[in-house]
NUVEXLO-114923 format. One record per residue: residue in one letter; x, z negated, y of N, C-alpha, C in turn. Coordinates in steps of 0.1 Angstrom, whole numbers, plus 5000, padded with zeros to 4 digits. Each point is the difference from the previous one (the first is absolute). Layout:
<banus>
AXZYXZYXZY
...
</banus>
This chain:
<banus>
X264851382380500350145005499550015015
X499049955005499650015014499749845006
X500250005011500149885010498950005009
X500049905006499049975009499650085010
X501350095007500050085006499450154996
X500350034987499650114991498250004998
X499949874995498449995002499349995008
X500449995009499549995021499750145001
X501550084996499550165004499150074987
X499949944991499050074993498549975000
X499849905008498849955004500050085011
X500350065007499850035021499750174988
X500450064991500050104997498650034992
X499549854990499050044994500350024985
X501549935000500450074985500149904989
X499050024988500049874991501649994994
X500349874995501250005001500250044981
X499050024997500150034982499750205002
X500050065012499950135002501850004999
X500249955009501750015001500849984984
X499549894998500950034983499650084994
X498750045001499650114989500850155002
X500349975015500750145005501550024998
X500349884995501649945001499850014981
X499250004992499949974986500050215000
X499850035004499750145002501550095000
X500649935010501250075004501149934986
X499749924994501049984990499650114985
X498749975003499650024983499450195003
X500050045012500050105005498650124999
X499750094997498350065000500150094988
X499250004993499950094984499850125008
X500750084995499750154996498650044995
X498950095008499050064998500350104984
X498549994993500550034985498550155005
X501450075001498350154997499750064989
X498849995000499950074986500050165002
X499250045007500150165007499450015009
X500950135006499750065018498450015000
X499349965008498750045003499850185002
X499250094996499850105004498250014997
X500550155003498550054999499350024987
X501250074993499950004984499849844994
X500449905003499749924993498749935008
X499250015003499049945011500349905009
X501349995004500649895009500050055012
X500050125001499450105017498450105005
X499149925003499150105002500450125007
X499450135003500150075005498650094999
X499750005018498650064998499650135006
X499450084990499750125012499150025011
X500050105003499350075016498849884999
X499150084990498649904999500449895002
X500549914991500149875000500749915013
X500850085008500650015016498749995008
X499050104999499049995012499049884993
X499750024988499249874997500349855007
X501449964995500849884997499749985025
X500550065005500150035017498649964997
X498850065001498749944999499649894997
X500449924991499949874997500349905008
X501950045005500249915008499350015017
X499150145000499949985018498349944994
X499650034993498649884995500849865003
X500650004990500549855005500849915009
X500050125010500249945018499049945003
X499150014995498650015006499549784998
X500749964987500249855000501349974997
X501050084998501249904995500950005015
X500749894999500749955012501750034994
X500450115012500950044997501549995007
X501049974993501249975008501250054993
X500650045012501650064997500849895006
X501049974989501249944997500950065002
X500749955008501750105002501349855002
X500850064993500949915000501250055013
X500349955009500450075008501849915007
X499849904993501449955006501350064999
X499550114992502050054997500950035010
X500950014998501149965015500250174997
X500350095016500850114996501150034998
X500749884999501350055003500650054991
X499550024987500650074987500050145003
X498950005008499850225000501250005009
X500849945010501250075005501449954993
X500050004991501349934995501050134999
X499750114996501550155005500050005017
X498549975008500849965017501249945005
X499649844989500849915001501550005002
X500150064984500950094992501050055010
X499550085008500750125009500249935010
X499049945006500249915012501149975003
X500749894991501249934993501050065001
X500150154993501350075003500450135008
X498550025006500550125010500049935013
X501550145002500449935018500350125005
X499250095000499950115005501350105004
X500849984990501450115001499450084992
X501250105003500150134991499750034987
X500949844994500349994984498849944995
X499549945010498949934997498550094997
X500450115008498750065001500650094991
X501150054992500050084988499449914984
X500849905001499449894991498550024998
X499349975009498850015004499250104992
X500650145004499850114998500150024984
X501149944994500550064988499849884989
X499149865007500149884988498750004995
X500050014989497750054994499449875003
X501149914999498949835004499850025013
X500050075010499350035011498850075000
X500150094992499250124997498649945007
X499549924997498349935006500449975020
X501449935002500050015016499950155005
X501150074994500050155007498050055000
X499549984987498750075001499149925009
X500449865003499149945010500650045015
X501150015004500050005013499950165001
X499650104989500250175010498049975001
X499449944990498449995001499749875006
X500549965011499649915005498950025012
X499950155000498650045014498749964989
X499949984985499050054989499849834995
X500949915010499249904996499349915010
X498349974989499149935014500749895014
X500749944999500949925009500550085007
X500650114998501150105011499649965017
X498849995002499649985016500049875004
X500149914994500049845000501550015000
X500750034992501449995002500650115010
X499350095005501350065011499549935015
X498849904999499649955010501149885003
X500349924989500449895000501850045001
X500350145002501749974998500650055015
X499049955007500950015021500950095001
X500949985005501250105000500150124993
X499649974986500550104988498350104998
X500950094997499450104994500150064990
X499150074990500249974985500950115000
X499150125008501050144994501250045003
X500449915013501349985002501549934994
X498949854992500449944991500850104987
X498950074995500350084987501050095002
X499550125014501550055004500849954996
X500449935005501449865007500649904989
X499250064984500449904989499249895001
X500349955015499449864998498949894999
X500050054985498849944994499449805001
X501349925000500149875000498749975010
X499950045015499149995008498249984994
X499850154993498750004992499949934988
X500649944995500049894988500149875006
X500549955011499949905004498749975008
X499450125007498849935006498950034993
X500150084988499450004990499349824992
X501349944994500349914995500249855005
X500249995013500349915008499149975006
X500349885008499249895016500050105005
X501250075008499650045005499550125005
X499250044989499050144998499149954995
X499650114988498749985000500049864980
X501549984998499949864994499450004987
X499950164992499449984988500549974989
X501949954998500049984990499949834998
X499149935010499649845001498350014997
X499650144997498649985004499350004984
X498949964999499750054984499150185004
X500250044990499950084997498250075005
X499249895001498650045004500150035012
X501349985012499649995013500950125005
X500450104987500750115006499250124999
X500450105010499550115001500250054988
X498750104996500150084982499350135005
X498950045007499650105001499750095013
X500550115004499850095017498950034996
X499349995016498550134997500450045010
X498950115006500350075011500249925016
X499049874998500050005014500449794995
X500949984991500049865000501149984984
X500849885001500349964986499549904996
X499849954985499649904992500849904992
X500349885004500949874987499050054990
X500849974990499449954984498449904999
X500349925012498549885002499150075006
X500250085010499350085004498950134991
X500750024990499650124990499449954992
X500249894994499349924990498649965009
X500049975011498349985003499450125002
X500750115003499050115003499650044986
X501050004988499949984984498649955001
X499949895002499249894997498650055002
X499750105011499150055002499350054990
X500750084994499250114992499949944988
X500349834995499249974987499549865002
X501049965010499249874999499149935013
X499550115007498749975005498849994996
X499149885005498949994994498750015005
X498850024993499150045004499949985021
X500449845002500049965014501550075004
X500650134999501150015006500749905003
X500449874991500749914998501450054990
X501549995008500849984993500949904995
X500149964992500649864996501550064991
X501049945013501450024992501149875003
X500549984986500849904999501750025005
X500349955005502050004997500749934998
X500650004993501149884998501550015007
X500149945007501350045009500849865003
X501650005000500949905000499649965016
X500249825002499649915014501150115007
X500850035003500750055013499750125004
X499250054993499450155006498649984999
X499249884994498450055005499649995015
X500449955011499750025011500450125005
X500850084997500450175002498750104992
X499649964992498850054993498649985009
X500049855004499050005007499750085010
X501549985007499750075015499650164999
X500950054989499750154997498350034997
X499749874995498450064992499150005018
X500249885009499549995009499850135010
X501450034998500450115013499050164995
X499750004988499650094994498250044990
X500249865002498349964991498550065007
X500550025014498750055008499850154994
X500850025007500350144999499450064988
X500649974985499850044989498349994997
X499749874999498749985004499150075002
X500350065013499550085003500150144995
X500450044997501150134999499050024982
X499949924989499550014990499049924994
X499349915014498749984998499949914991
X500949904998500249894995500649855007
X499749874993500149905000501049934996
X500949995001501249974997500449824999
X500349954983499649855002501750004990
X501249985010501349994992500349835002
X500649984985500449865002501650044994
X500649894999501649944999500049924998
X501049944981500449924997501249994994
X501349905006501450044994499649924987
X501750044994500349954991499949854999
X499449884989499549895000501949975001
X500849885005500849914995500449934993
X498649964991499949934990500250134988
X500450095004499950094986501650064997
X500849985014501349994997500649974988
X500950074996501349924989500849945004
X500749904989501349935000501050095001
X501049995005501350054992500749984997
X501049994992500649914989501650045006
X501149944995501450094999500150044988
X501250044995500050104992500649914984
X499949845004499749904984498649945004
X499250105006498449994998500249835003
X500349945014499349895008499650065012
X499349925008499750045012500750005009
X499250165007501550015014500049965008
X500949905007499849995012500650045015
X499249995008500850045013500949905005
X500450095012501449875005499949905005
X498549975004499949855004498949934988
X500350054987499549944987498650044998
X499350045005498350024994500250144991
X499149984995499750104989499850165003
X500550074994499550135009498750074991
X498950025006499450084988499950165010
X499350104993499850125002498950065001
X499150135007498850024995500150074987
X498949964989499450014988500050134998
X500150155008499850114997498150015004
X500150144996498250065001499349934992
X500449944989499149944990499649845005
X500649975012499149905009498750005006
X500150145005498250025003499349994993
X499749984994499350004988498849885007
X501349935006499349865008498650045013
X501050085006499350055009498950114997
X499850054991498650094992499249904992
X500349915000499449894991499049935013
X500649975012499149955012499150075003
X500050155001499250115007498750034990
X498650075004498649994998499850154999
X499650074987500150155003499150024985
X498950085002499850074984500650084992
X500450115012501450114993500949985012
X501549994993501049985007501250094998
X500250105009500850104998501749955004
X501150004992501149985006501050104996
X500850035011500950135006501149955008
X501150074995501349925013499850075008
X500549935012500350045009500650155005
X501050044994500550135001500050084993
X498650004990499650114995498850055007
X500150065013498850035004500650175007
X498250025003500750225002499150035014
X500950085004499150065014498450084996
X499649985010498650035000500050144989
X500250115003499650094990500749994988
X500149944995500549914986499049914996
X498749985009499849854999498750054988
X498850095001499349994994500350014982
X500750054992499950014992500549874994
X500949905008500649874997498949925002
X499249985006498949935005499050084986
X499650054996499650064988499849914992
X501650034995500349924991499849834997
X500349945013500249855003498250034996
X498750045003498650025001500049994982
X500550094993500049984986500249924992
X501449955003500249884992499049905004
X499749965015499449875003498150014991
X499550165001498550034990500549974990
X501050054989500249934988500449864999
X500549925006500249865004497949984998
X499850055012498949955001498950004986
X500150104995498850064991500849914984
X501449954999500349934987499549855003
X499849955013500049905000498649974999
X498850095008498750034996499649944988
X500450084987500049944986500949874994
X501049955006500549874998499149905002
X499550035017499449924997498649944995
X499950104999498250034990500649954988
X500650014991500749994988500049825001
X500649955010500449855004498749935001
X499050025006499049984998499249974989
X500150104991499650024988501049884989
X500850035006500649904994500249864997
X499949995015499949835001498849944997
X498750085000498949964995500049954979
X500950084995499949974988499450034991
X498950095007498950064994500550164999
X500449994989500650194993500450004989
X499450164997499950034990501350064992
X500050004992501450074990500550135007
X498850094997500350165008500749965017
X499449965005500249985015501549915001
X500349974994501449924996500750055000
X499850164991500950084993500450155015
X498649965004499850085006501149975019
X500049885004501049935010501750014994
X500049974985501450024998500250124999
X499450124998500850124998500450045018
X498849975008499950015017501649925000
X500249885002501249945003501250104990
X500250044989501050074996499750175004
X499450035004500150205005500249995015
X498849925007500349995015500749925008
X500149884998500949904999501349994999
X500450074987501549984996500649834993
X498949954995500049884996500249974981
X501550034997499949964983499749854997
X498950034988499849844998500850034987
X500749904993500349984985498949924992
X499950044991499149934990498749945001
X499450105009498549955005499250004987
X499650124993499449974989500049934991
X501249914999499649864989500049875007
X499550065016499449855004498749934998
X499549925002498549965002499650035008
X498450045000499450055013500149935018
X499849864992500549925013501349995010
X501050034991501350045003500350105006
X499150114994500350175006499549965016
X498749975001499549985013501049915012
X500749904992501249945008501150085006
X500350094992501350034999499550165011
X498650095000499850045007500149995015
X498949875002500049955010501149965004
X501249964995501449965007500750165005
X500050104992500150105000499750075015
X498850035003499150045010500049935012
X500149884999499649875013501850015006
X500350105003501450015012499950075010
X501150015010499550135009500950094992
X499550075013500250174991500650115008
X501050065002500650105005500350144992
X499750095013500250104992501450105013
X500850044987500750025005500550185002
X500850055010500150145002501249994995
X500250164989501450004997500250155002
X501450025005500250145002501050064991
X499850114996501350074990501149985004
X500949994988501749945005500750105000
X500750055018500750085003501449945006
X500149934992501349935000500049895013
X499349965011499849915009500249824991
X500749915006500149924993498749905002
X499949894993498449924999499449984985
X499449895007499749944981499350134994
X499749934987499250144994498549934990
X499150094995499649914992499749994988
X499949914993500449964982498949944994
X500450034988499249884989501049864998
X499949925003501049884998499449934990
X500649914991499749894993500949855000
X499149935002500049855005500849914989
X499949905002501149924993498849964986
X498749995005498949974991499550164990
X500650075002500050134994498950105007
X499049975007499850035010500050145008
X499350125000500750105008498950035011
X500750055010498750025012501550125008
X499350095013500450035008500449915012
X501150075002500949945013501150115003
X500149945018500650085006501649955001
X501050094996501149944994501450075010
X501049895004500850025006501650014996
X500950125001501150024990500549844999
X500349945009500749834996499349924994
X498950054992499449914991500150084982
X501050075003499950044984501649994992
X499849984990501949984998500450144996
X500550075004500950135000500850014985
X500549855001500750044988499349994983
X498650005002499250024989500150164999
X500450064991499650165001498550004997
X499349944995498350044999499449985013
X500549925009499349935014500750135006
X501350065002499850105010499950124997
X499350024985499850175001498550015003
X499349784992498350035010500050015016
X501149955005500050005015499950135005
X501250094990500450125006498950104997
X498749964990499550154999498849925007
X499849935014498950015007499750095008
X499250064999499250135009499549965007
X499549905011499549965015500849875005
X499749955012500449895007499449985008
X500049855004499149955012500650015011
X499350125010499849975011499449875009
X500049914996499149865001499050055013
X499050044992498350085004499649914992
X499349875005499249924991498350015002
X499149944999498949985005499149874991
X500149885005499349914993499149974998
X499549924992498949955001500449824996
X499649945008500549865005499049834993
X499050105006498749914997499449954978
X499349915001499349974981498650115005
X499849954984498550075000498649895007
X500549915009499449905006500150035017
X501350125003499950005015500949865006
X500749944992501249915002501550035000
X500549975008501350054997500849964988
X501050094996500749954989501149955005
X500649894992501549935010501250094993
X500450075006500450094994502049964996
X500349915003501149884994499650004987
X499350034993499249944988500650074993
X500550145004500250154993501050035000
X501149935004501850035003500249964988
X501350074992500649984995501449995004
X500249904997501449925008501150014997
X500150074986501150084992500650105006
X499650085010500450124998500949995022
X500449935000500549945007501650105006
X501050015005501150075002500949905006
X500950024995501249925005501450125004
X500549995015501250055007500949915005
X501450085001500949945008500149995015
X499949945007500250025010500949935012
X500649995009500849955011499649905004
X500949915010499649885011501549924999
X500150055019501049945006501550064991
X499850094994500850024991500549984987
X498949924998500049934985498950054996
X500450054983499050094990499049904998
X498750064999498749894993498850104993
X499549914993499050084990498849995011
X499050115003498349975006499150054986
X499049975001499150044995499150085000
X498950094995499050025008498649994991
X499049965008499049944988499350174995
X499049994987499850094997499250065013
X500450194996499550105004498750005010
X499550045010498449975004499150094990
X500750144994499150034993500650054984
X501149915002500749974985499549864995
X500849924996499449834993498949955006
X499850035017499049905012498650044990
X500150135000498650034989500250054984
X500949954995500050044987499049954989
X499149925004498749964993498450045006
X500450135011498450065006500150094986
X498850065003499350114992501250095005
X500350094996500750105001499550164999
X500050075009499750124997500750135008
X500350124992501350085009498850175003
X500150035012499650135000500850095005
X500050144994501050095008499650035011
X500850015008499849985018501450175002
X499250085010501050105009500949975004
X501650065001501249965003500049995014
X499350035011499750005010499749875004
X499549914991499449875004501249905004
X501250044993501149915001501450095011
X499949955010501350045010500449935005
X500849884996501149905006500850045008
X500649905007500850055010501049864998
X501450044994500849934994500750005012
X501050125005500750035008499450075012
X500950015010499750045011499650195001
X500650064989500250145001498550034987
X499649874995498550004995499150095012
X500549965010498750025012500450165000
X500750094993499750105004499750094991
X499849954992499050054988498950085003
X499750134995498450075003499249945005
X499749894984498949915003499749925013
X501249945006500249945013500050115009
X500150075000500150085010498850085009
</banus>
């Protein structure tokens, strides 16, 4: 199946050549369907939800534990924007500024998002960056005059201001009075209000694709003083793209490999559930991760920052007792009560079912504990389902019978089970993917966190090249399969916490506004 030349490039890549068949054994025999047992809620203890007290308590813990824990935000940040302009695109394509054109326009509803972007185009943060960059033209004369093609093109284009080439962190998202903000930009002033530490130390991660981290850089440079200053912090940002070696094969469509037109192999990137690689390198006690474009202008900011404070105290204050428990554990030395007393802890606060613990031997229970406990641990924000699309989260059960929580995505359930989609359909929250980790053992060692993928849960699409159809892959979820063996834990989080910005006319949303 592969040649000399095939193994040349999978060596310069990093790629074991028994990863490729496995990925190639994948695309034949294809990825099981996730088996849920039921939607996680509140009624069934699969959602904490805490009140007022327990809000100011849980914030108190975690600003105690600024005080030693080393803290870092994770942001995954490579996404390309070009998806948010795809109705620009759209129009781009077939308006030519006639008459009929501009009734069309008027009267076709798949416009409906251009007409509401170009009449509010003074209301988005960019507006001054773009009427700088369009020479000649003028917007309001443009709109007069129909001729809108001008403001979409230097919108979109080289030669403007180029955003639908840019990812999505390096575009304007929020006006203030006297300045605008990218998405990368909002996330460190974010960063402020939870993850600084006792030494006004901020430690923030990004992951961003090789052809735009030096555009990131230069942005952080041109701007890092300033902020600095401005909020009396230290600012310590790193960047790491996507590994190569975590790419997929792609196959054609009788599942061999594809290749390009001068014969090498084509692989693809692995999807988000590649980082996994790149959180696996990084050094953090609590590890907060947030996309990119779910972030809010400053008077939006405290009550989201709240929240991110809560989950990370309850993160902190479960793990407190894990690892006290682990301790106790590994020594050997415990009593029956105090046994009974760690398993009920792992099944109320945890979310950890064991089967058949009581007709094990004592020696066994302590095993099966300790395997139990000794993972990392995430705790996760879920917000009520108001129809926004995004995984959700469940009770699942494993091929070993098995049930634990996990955060579940519609292309992993079979539809045509009627039991799998009336559990799908009666879930009451979804992840906003508001995570906060905990990374580290009860030793202060990192966990290799590879250890914890489950490699099932995997996706397979169709996709193009050169004109010829081919299967890609993508490896599991970053916070689907990549962690489907952490501790698992869901809290209800404010709908405020989650404001994506899918499309371009996202930006004009309250919340954005």
């Amino acid at each position: 199946m592969f040649n000399k030349h095939d193994l040349n490039q999978l060596s310069k890549k990093g790629v074991e050549i028994h990863t490729v068949e496995e990925q190639i054994k994948k695309f034949k025999e294809g990825f099981p369907f996730i088996n849920l047992s039921s939607s996680a809620t509140i009624e069934n203890n699969g959602i904490e939800k805490f009140n007022d007290d327990e809000v100011k308590r849980l914030n108190s813990v975690y600003e105690n534990g600024l005080k030693t824990k080393k803290v870092l935000k994770f942001v995954p940040a490579s996404g390309a924007a070009s998806r948010m302009f795809k109705a620009l695109h759209s129009f781009q394509e077939k308006y030519d500024g006639s008459e009929e054109a501009y009734q069309n326009y008027l009267n076709d509803k798949s416009f409906n998002s251009v007409y509401k972007f170009i009449n509010d185009i003074k209301n988005f943060a960019f507006y001054n960056d773009l009427k700088n960059v369009m020479n000649d033209y003028d917007i309001d004369e443009c709109i007069v005059n129909k001729n809108f093609i001008p403001i979409i093109e230097f919108l979109l284009f080289g030669k403007g201001l180029d955003y639908s080439e840019l990812p999505k962190g390096l575009l304007k998202f929020h006006k203030y009075e006297n300045c605008s903000r990218s998405a990368f930009e909002e996330h460190l002033v974010e960063a402020v209000n939870y993850c600084k530490d006792v030494n006004n130390n901020a430690l923030l991660h990004f992951t961003v694709s090789p052809e735009h981290e030096l555009k990131f850089k230069k942005l952080l440079n041109g701007i890092i003083n300033e902020y600095e200053k401005k909020y009396d912090v230290k600012f310590n940002v790193t960047f790491s793209i996507q590994k190569s070696s975590t790419d997929t094969i792609a196959v054609d469509m009788h599942n061999e490999p594809f290749r390009e037109k001068n014969g090498s192999l084509l692989f693809r990137p692995g999807g988000h559930g590649a980082l996994i690689e790149n959180l696996n390198d990084l050094n953090g006690d609590v590890v907060f991760i947030k996309n990119i474009d779910n972030i809010v202008p400053d008077r939006l900011k405290p009550e989201t920052t709240l929240y991110k404070k809560v989950l990370a105290g309850y993160l902190i204050e479960l793990q407190t007792n894990v690892f006290r428990y682990l301790e106790i554990l590994s020594s050997g030395n415990i009593g029956d009560n105090l046994l009974l007393e760690i398993k009920k802890f792992s099944e109320s606060k945890l979310k950890i079912v064991i089967n058949d613990f009581d007709e094990k031997e004592k020696n066994e229970k302590i095993k099966i504990l300790f395997s139990k406990l000794n993972r990392p641990i995430r705790v996760c924000g879920m917000v009520k389902n108001e129809g926004e699309p995004g995984g959700g989260p469940f009770w699942v059960k494993n091929e070993n019978g098995e049930i634990s929580l996990q955060i579940i995505e519609s292309s992993q359930i079979d539809f045509a089970d009627s039991n799998q989609k009336e559990i799908f359909e009666k879930s009451t929250h979804f992840n906003p993917v508001d995570l906060v980790c905990g990374v580290k053992d009860y030793k202060g060692n990192n966990f290799n966190l590879l250890n914890y993928v489950d490699s099932n849960t995997g996706f397979i699409s169709v996709k193009s090249k050169d004109g010829k159809d081919l299967k890609a892959m993508e490896l599991p979820g970053l916070w689907n399969g990549a962690m489907a063996d952490w501790i698992t834990v869901f809290v209800e989080v404010p709908i405020i916490t989650f404001n994506p910005v899918k499309t371009i006319n996202d930006l004009l949303r309250k919340e954005h506004q």
